[in-house]
C-alpha angles and dihedrals in degrees: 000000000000139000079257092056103042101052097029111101111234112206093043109160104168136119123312101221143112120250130202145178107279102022124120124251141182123222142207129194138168130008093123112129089000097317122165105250109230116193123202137177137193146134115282118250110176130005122204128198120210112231103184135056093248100042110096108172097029093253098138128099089258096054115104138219111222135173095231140023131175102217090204078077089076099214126149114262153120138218123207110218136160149128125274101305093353098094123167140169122207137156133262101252080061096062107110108180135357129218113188114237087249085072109055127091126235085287104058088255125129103258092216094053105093080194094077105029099066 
Protein backbone atom coordinates (compact mmCIF):
# COMPACT_ATOMS: atom_id res chain seq x y z
CA UNK A 1 0.00 0.00 0.00
CA UNK A 2 1.18 3.30 -0.58
CA UNK A 3 1.32 6.99 1.33
CA UNK A 4 -1.79 7.60 -1.41
CA UNK A 5 -3.55 4.88 -0.22
CA UNK A 6 -3.18 5.19 3.22
CA UNK A 7 -4.36 8.95 3.78
CA UNK A 8 -6.90 9.15 0.70
CA UNK A 9 -10.41 8.74 1.81
CA UNK A 10 -12.04 6.06 -0.01
CA UNK A 11 -16.00 6.58 -0.16
CA UNK A 12 -15.71 10.11 -0.86
CA UNK A 13 -19.08 11.39 -2.49
CA UNK A 14 -18.75 15.41 -2.38
CA UNK A 15 -18.68 17.72 -4.48
CA UNK A 16 -16.10 17.61 -8.10
CA UNK A 17 -15.06 20.56 -8.18
CA UNK A 18 -11.93 22.72 -7.76
CA UNK A 19 -11.65 24.75 -5.13
CA UNK A 20 -9.37 28.07 -4.59
CA UNK A 21 -8.51 30.88 -2.18
CA UNK A 22 -11.32 33.65 -2.54
CA UNK A 23 -14.11 31.68 -3.96
CA UNK A 24 -17.45 31.28 -2.32
CA UNK A 25 -18.57 28.29 -0.87
CA UNK A 26 -21.95 26.67 1.06
CA UNK A 27 -21.76 24.67 3.81
CA UNK A 28 -23.66 21.90 5.65
CA UNK A 29 -23.16 20.59 9.11
CA UNK A 30 -24.92 18.40 11.48
CA UNK A 31 -28.09 16.16 10.93
CA UNK A 32 -26.43 13.27 11.91
CA UNK A 33 -28.61 11.13 14.91
CA UNK A 34 -31.49 13.98 14.78
CA UNK A 35 -29.23 16.87 14.67
CA UNK A 36 -30.33 20.03 13.77
CA UNK A 37 -28.65 20.70 10.08
CA UNK A 38 -26.76 24.55 10.12
CA UNK A 39 -25.71 25.97 6.65
CA UNK A 40 -23.09 28.52 6.26
CA UNK A 41 -21.34 30.36 3.37
CA UNK A 42 -18.41 32.44 2.92
CA UNK A 43 -15.40 33.09 0.84
CA UNK A 44 -12.42 30.69 1.47
CA UNK A 45 -9.72 31.89 2.98
CA UNK A 46 -7.15 29.08 3.61
CA UNK A 47 -7.24 25.15 2.45
CA UNK A 48 -5.30 22.44 4.33
CA UNK A 49 -4.32 18.92 3.08
CA UNK A 50 -4.02 16.42 5.23
CA UNK A 51 -0.33 14.34 4.79
CA UNK A 52 -0.65 11.35 7.36
CA UNK A 53 -3.03 8.64 7.87
CA UNK A 54 -4.35 10.17 11.33
CA UNK A 55 -4.56 13.65 10.46
CA UNK A 56 -8.03 14.47 9.47
CA UNK A 57 -8.23 18.05 9.05
CA UNK A 58 -4.34 18.61 8.00
CA UNK A 59 -3.52 20.07 11.16
CA UNK A 60 -0.37 18.42 11.63
CA UNK A 61 3.02 19.76 10.97
CA UNK A 62 3.14 17.78 7.81
CA UNK A 63 -0.46 19.31 6.20
CA UNK A 64 -0.07 21.63 3.75
CA UNK A 65 -1.75 24.96 2.65
CA UNK A 66 -2.06 25.10 -0.43
CA UNK A 67 -4.02 27.90 -3.22
CA UNK A 68 -5.70 25.54 -4.91
CA UNK A 69 -7.11 21.74 -4.40
CA UNK A 70 -9.43 19.38 -6.87
CA UNK A 71 -11.62 17.54 -4.34
CA UNK A 72 -12.18 14.68 -6.88
CA UNK A 73 -8.66 13.95 -5.58
CA UNK A 74 -10.26 12.53 -2.16
CA UNK A 75 -7.84 13.52 0.04
CA UNK A 76 -8.43 14.61 4.14
CA UNK A 77 -8.62 18.17 4.67
CA UNK A 78 -10.40 21.36 5.83
CA UNK A 79 -10.78 25.27 4.63
CA UNK A 80 -11.45 27.93 6.94
CA UNK A 81 -14.02 30.63 5.21
CA UNK A 82 -16.17 33.08 6.32
CA UNK A 83 -17.45 36.86 6.14
CA UNK A 84 -15.92 39.89 8.18
CA UNK A 85 -16.19 38.50 11.98
CA UNK A 86 -18.19 35.33 10.91
CA UNK A 87 -15.15 32.83 10.56
CA UNK A 88 -15.56 29.10 10.22
CA UNK A 89 -13.41 25.86 9.34
CA UNK A 90 -14.98 22.76 7.82
CA UNK A 91 -13.81 19.70 5.67
CA UNK A 92 -13.93 19.11 2.68
CA UNK A 93 -16.83 16.22 2.60
CA UNK A 94 -19.04 19.37 4.16
CA UNK A 95 -18.62 21.72 1.07
CA UNK A 96 -21.78 21.94 -0.54
CA UNK A 97 -21.42 24.27 -3.66
CA UNK A 98 -18.60 26.36 -5.15
CA UNK A 99 -18.79 29.72 -6.78
CA UNK A 100 -15.42 30.80 -8.42
CA UNK A 101 -14.12 33.96 -7.22
CA UNK A 102 -15.08 35.69 -11.48
CA UNK A 103 -18.28 35.50 -10.55
CA UNK A 104 -18.78 37.50 -7.18
CA UNK A 105 -19.59 40.70 -6.85
CA UNK A 106 -17.52 43.48 -4.76
CA UNK A 107 -18.90 41.63 -1.54
CA UNK A 108 -17.78 38.32 -1.88
CA UNK A 109 -21.47 37.33 -2.85
CA UNK A 110 -22.49 35.20 -6.13
CA UNK A 111 -23.69 37.67 -8.34
CA UNK A 112 -26.42 35.27 -9.72
CA UNK A 113 -27.85 34.37 -6.07
CA UNK A 114 -31.02 37.17 -5.42
CA UNK A 115 -30.59 35.92 -2.04
CA UNK A 116 -27.87 37.69 -1.51
CA UNK A 117 -28.30 40.94 -3.81
CA UNK A 118 -31.29 42.54 -2.07
Amino acid sequence: MSWKDEIKKEDWDGLKETIRVGDYVETKRGGLLGSKVEHRNGVIETIRIAMERGDIAGDYDSGVEVERYDLDLGYRGTISYGFGTKNYWTYFGSITRVVPQEELDSQGRPKDDPEHTK
